[in-house]
DRENSEMI-52361 format. One record per residue (C-alpha): residue in one letter; x, y, z; chain. Coordinates in steps of 0.1 Angstrom, whole numbers. Layout:
// residues N
  resn     c1     c2     c3  chain
     a      X      Y      Z      A
...
END
This chain:
// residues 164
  resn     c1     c2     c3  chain
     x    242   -407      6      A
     x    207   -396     -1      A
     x    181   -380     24      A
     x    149   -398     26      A
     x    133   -363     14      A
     x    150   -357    -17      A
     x    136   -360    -47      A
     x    151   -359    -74      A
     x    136   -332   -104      A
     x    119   -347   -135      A
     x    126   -332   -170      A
     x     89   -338   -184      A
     x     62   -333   -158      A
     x     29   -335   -170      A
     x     -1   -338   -145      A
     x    -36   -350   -157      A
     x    -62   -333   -134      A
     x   -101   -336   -138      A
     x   -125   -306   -129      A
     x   -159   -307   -126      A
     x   -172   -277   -140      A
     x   -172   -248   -113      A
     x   -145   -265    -95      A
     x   -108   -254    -93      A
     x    -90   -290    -90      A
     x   -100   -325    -76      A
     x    -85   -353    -89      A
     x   -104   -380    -77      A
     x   -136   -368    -92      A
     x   -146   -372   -128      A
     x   -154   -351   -153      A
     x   -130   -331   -180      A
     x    -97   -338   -178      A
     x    -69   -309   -179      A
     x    -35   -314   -184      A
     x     -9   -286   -171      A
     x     31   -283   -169      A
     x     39   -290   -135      A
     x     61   -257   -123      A
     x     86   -270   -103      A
     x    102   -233    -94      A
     x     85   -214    -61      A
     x     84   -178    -69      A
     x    104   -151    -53      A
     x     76   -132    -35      A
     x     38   -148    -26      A
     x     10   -136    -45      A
     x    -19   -126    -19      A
     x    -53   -135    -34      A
     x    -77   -112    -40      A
     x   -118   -121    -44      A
     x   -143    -97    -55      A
     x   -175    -92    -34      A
     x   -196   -112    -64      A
     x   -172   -141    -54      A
     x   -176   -137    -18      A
     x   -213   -132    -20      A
     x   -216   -163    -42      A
     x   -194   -185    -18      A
     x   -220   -168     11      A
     x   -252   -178     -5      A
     x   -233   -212    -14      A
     x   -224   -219     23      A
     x   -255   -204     40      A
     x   -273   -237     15      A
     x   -250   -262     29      A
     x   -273   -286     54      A
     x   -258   -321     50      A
     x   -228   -329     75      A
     x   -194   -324     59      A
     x   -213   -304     21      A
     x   -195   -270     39      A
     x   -164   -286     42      A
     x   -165   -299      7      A
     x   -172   -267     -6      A
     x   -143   -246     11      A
     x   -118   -278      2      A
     x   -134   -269    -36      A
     x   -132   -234    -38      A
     x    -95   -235    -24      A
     x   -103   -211     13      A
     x   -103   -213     42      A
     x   -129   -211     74      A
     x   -116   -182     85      A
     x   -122   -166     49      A
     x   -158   -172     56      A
     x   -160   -159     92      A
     x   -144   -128     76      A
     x   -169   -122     48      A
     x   -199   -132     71      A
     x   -189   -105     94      A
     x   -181    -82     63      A
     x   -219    -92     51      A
     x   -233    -80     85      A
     x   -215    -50     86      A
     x   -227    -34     54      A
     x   -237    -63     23      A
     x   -217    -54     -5      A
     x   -199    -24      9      A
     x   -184    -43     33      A
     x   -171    -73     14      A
     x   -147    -50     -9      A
     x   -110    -53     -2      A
     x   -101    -26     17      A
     x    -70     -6     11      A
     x    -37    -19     27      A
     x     -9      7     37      A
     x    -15     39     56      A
     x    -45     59     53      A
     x    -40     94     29      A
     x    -38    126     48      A
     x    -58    156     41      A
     x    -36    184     27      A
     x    -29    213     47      A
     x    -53    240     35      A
     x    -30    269     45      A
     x      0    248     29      A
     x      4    271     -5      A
     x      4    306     20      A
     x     27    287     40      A
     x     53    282     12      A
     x     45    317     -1      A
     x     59    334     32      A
     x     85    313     38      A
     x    100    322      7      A
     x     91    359     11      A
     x    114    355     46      A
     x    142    344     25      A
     x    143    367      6      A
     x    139    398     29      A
     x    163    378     54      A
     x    191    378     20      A
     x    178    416     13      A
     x    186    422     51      A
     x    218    407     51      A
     x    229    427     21      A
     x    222    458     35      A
     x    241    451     65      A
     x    271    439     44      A
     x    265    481     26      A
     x    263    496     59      A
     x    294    475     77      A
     x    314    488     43      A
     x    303    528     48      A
     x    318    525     81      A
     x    349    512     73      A
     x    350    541     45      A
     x    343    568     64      A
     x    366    559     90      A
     x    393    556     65      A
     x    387    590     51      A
     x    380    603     87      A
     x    343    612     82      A
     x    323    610    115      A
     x    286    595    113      A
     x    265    610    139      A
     x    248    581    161      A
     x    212    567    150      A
     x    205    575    188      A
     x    218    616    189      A
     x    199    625    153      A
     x    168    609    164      A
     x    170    636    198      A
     x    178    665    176      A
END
């Protein structure tokens, strides 16, 4: 039984399109005709756009010479963006012309380094190794004992030679 949805895939799809010059795709307009493979496969992960602020301040000076009813409208349907595009890179514009209509970095913001980062890592390893040095010495001093009180030598106190 087949779904009123399904369609079913063809082996040769070739689509005529014609582009004005300037214009990304409308095919009820004339002008030179492009023919592409339709790709029938959606890829794995979207592809976000990216403009350039020459693009955005060309589709600014474009929109701010739109006048007639329904010339803006056919300019965004054109050029393939959205209003809110527009309200964006108007309020991009305001805020600082060219400056402010550059794509700004996505992620989390870089952190300064730690300027006392290197001494840091320099004493921390110095207290390993004194703490191993320490530990050593104790592991000396534990054997003494247990030598001398094998052989029956008596160490005098830290505390009695330090009041003599």
């Amino acid at each position: 039984m087949k779904r009123g949805f399904e369609m079913e895939p063809k082996t040769s799809a070739v689509s005529t399109l014609e582009v004005n010059e300037g214009e990304r795709s409308e095919p009820e307009r004339t002008g030179r005709v492009l023919t592409a493979l339709a790709d029938p496969e959606v890829r794995e992960k979207p592809v976000r756009r990216k403009f350039s602020a020459e693009y955005k301040l060309r589709i600014l000076r474009l929109t701010d010479e739109c006048v007639e009813p329904g010339s803006l409208g056919a300019l965004l349907r054109r050029e393939g963006i959205y209003f809110s595009n527009l309200i964006t890179w108007r309020r991009q514009r305001e805020g600082g012309a060219l400056a402010g209509l550059k794509p700004k970095k996505r992620g989390r913001k870089a952190t300064d380094p730690n300027p006392l980062a290197p001494q840091l890592i320099r004493l921390q390893r110095e207290n390993d190794r004194l703490a191993k040095r320490l530990q050593q010495a104790e592991l000396i001093i534990d054997v003494q004992k247990k030598i001398s009180q094998m052989l029956g030598i008596t160490l005098e106190n830290s505390s009695e030679q330090e009041s003599h």
